[in-house]
matplotlib code that plots the C-alpha trace (Angstrom):
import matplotlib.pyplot as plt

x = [0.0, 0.9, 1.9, 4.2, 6.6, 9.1, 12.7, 14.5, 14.1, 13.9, 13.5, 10.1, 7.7, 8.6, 5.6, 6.3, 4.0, 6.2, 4.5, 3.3, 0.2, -0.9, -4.3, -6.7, -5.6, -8.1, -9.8, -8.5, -10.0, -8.5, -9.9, -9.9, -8.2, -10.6, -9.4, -6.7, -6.0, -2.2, -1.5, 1.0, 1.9, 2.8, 4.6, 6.7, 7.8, 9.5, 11.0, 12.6, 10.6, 8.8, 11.1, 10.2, 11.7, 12.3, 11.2, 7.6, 4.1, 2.6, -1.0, -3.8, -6.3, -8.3, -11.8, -12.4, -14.5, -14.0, -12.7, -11.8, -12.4, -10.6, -11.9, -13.8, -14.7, -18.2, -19.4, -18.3, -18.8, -17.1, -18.4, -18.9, -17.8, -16.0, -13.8, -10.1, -8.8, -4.7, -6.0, -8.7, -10.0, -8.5, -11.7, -10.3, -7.4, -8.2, -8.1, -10.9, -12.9, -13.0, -14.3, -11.2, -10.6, -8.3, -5.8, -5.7, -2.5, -3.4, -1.8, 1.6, 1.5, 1.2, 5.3, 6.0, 4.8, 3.3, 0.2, 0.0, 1.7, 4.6, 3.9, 2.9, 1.1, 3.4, 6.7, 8.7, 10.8, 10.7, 11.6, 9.3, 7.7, 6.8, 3.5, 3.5, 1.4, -0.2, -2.8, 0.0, -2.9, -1.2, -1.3, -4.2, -5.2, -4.8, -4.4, -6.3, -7.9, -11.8, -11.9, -10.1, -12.3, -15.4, -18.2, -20.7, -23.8, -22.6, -24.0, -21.4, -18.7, -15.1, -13.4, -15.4, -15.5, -11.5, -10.9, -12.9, -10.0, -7.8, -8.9, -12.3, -11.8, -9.4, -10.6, -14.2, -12.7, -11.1, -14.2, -16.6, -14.2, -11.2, -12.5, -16.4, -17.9, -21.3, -24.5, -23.8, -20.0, -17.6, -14.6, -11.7, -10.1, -6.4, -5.6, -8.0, -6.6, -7.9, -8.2, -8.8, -11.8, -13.4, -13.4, -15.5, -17.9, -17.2, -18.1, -21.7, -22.3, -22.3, -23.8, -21.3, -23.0, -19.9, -17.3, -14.5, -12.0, -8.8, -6.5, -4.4, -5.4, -8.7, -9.8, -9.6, -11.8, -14.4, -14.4, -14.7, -17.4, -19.9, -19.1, -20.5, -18.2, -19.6, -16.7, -13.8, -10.3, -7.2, -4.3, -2.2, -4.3, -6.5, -5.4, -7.3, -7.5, -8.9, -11.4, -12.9, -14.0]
y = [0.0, 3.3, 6.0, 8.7, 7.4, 9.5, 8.4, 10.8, 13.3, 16.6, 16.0, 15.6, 12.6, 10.0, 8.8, 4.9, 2.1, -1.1, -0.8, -4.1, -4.6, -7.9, -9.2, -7.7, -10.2, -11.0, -7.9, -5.8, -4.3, -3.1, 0.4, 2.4, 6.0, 8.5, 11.9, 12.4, 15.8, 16.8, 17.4, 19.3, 15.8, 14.4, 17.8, 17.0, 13.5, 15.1, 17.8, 15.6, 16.9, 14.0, 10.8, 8.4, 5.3, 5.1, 4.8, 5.6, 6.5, 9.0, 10.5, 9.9, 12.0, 10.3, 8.6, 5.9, 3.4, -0.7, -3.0, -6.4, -7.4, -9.6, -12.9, -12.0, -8.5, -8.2, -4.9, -3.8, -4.9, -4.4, -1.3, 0.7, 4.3, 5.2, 7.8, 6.6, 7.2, 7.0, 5.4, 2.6, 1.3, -2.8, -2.6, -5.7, -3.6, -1.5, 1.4, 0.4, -1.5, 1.4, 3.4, 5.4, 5.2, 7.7, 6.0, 2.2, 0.5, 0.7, 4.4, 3.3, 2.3, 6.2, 6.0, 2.1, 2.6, -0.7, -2.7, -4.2, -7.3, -5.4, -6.0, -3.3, -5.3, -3.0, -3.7, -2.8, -5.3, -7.7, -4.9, -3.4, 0.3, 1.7, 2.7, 6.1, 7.5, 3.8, 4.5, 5.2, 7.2, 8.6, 5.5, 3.5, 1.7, 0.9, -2.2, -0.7, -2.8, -2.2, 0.1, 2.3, 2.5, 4.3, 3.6, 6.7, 7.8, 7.1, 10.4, 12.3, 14.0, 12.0, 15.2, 16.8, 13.4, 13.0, 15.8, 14.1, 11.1, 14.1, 17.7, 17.8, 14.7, 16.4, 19.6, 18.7, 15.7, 18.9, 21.0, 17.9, 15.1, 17.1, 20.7, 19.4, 22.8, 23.2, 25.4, 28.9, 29.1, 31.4, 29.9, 31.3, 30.0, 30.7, 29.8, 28.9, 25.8, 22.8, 21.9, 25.7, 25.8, 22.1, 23.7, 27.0, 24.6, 21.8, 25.1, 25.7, 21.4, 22.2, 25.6, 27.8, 31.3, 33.2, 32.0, 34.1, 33.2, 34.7, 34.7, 37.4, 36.0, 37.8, 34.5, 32.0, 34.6, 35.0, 31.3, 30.7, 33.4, 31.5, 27.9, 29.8, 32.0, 34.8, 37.2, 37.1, 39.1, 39.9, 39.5, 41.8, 44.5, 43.0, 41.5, 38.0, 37.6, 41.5, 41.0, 37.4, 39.4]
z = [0.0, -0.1, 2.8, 4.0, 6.1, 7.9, 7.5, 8.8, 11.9, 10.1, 6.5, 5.1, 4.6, 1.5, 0.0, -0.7, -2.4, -1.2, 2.4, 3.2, 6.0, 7.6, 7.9, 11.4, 14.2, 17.2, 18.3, 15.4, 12.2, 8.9, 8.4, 4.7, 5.4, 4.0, 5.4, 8.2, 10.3, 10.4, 14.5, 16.5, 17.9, 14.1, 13.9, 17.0, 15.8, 12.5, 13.8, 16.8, 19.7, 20.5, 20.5, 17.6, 16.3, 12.3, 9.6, 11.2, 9.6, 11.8, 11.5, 14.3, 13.4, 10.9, 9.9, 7.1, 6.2, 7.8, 5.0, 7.0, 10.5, 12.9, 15.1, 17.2, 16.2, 16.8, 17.1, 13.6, 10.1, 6.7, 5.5, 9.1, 9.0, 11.8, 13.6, 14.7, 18.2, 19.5, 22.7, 22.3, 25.8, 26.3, 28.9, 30.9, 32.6, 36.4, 34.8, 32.4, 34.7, 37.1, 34.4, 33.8, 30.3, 29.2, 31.5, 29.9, 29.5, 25.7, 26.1, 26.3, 22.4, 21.8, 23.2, 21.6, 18.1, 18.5, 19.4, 22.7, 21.7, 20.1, 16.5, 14.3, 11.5, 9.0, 7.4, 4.0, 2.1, 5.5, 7.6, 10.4, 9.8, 12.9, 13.9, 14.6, 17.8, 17.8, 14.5, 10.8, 9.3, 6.5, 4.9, 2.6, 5.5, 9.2, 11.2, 15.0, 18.0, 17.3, 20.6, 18.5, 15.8, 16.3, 14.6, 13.4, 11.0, 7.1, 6.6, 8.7, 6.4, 7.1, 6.2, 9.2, 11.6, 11.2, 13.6, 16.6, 17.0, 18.5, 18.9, 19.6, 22.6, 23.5, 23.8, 24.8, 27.1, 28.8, 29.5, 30.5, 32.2, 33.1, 34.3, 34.8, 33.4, 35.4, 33.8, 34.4, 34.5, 32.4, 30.7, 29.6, 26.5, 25.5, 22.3, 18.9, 17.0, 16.6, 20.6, 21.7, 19.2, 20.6, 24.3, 22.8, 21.9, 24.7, 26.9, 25.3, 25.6, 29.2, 28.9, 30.0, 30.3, 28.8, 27.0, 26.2, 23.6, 23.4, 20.2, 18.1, 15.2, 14.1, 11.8, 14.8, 16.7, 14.4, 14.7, 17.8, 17.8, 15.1, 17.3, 20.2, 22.5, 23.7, 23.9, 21.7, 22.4, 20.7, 23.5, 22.6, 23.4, 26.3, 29.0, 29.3, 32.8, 33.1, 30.4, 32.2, 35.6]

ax = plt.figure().add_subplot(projection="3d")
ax.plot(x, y, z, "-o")
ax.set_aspect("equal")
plt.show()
């Protein structure tokens, strides 16, 4: 199949066709790549700032359509649309059983470029590619545990549903599991990418009664402003933290 694999720290992603990928094990499902999000994260792995071991596909942000399941796999079918995620539940470790899911044992293959049981289901003339931030979305197709693949309406747009693996659980993850925004409360948010943009409207889920949004760039603002913040203010010539009392 084809993919961008990085080769070297630094230098920019070589798009190869000799990548070879295995057959879904147990538990796992071969999913089409439709659309994939570029993240700061994938960023970090190029330029060095985030440790990586090469040659590596990276990309984690993505959506696509089921084109083989694994034994066992039974709540997906060839055919399923479904959204991607970096961290898919085992739900048989403490962590899972308590509930806790964003703290599974599964997270460590975000660090190992691998699946659980080491193996990355990818390789080039016999050699093992890495499995960058545990999904290799830019590539034809992933190999991922079916926790990690998400299954939603066919009538939601992949383009727009690729960005929910990353940013927007992320960023609504914050507002509703991490900072449990009540009815009534004014949030501050500093910074409108991807993540910064998913609180604004993580806040008005919960019903946050102000939401201010806080960016220099005038585009992300206006953004923020149509996805529901209330207030929206350019940093560099108001002080946040004045504007939010």
């Amino acid at each position: 199949m084809r993919a961008a694999v990085l080769e070297q720290v630094g230098s920019p992603l070589v798009i190869r066709s000799d990548i070879e990928v295995e057959d879904p094990r147990l538990g796992e499902v071969a999913v089409r790549v439709s659309h994939c999000g570029v993240c700061h994260s994938d960023l970090s792995v190029v330029d060095g700032t985030f440790p990586g071991v090469l040659p590596v596909i990276l990309g984690h942000e993505a959506a696509g359509v089921v084109e083989a399941v694994g034994p066992g796999v039974k709540d997906l079918t060839v055919g399923d649309h479904v959204v991607l995620t970096p961290a898919p539940p085992c739900g048989t470790c403490p962590w899972c059983i308590r509930g806790e899911w964003s703290l599974c044992t599964n997270g460590d293959a975000l660090m190992t470029n691998a699946h659980p049981d080491g193996g990355t289901r990818l390789s080039r003339a016999g050699e093992v590619v890495n499995r960058g931030l545990a999904v290799a979305a830019f590539a034809e197709t992933v190999i991922i545990q079916a926790t990690g693949a998400v299954k939603i309406p066919d009538d939601v747009p992949l383009d727009v549903a690729c960005v929910i693996g990353c940013a927007v659980q992320t960023g609504v993850g914050a507002v509703l599991n991490t900072a449990q925004v009540r009815e009534g409360d004014t949030v501050l948010v500093m910074g409108l990418g991807g993540v910064g943009l998913s609180v604004v409207q993580g806040a008005r889920l919960a019903g946050a009664s102000r939401i201010i949004a806080s960016d220099p760039v005038a585009e992300r603002r206006d953004k923020a402003l149509a996805l529901g913040a209330t207030d929206a203010i350019d940093p560099t010539a108001d002080d946040p933290t004045t504007v939010s009392h």
